[in-house]
N, C-alpha and C positions, 0 to 999 in steps of 0.2 A: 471442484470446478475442473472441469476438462480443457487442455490448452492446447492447440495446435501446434505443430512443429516450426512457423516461422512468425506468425503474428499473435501478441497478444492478446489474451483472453480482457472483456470489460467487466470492471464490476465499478458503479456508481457508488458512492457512500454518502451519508446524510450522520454525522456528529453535530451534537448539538453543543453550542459553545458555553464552554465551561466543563463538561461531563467529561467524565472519564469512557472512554470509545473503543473499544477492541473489537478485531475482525481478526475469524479464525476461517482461515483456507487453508483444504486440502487439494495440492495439485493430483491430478490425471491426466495419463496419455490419452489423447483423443481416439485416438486408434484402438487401443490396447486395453484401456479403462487400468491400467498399471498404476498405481498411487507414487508416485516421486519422493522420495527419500531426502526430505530437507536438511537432512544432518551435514553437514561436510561442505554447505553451500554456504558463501559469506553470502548477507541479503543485504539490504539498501531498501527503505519506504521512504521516499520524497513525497512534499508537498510544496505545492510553489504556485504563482499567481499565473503564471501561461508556460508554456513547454520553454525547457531549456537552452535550444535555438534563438528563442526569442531573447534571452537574457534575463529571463525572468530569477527571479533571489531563492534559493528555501526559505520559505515561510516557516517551515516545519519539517521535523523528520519522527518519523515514528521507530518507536525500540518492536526487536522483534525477537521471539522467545520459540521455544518450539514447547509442543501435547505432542508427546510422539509421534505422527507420521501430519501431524495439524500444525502448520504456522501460525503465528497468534501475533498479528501486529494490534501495537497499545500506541493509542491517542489520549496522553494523561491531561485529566481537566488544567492542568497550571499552563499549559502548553496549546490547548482549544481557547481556551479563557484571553490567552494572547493576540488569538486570531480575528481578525476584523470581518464584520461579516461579508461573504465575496464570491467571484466564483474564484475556485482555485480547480486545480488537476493534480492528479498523485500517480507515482506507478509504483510497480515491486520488480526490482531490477534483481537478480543472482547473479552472481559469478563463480562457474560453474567450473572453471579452469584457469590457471595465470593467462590473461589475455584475450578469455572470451568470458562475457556479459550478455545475460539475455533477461530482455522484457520479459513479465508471465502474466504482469496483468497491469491495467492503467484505466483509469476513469476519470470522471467529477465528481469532486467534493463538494458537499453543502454545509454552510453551519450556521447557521439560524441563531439569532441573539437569543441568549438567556434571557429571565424573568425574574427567578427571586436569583439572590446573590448569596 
């Protein structure tokens, strides 16, 4: 996925509750087509019931692992299984330096009730 230099990039996600849920992004310079070097980055994936201005809670936070130059954030089923069905919103926050954080991507989340158990 290609990101702009000051506004994050959208990606919508659709887990289904209970399942185990991973999403593998690779960033790029928008300009550049340069792939971003997720090593050396601390990451943060929130999930929460409306943006955090609002006061809204983490619902959820997703573990994030790196595939070589591929971020691999994991939504484990014990963890979606918790979630009620809703709209919620997530992003993928870096912090790329002591004291600067930046968005790279934010969407909505859907998770649709399970069926067998």
């Amino acid at each position: 996925m290609s990101i702009g230099h000051n506004a994050p990039g959208r990606l919508d996600l659709l887990a289904y509750q209970g399942d185990d849920h991973q999403v593998r992004v690779t960033l790029a310079d928008v300009d550049t087509d340069a792939v971003l070097d997720p090593t050396g980055i601390t990451w943060s994936a929130q999930i929460r019931e409306a943006s955090a201005d609002s006061g809204a809670k983490v619902v959820a936070q997703m573990s994030i692992g790196f595939d070589g130059m591929t971020l691999v954030l994991n939504l484990p089923g014990a963890v979606s299984q918790a979630l009620a069905y809703g709209p919620y919103v997530w992003d993928l926050q870096g912090m790329l330096a002591p004291g600067y954080q930046r968005t790279f991507l934010r969407g909505a989340i859907t998770l649709p009730r399970q069926i067998t158990l």
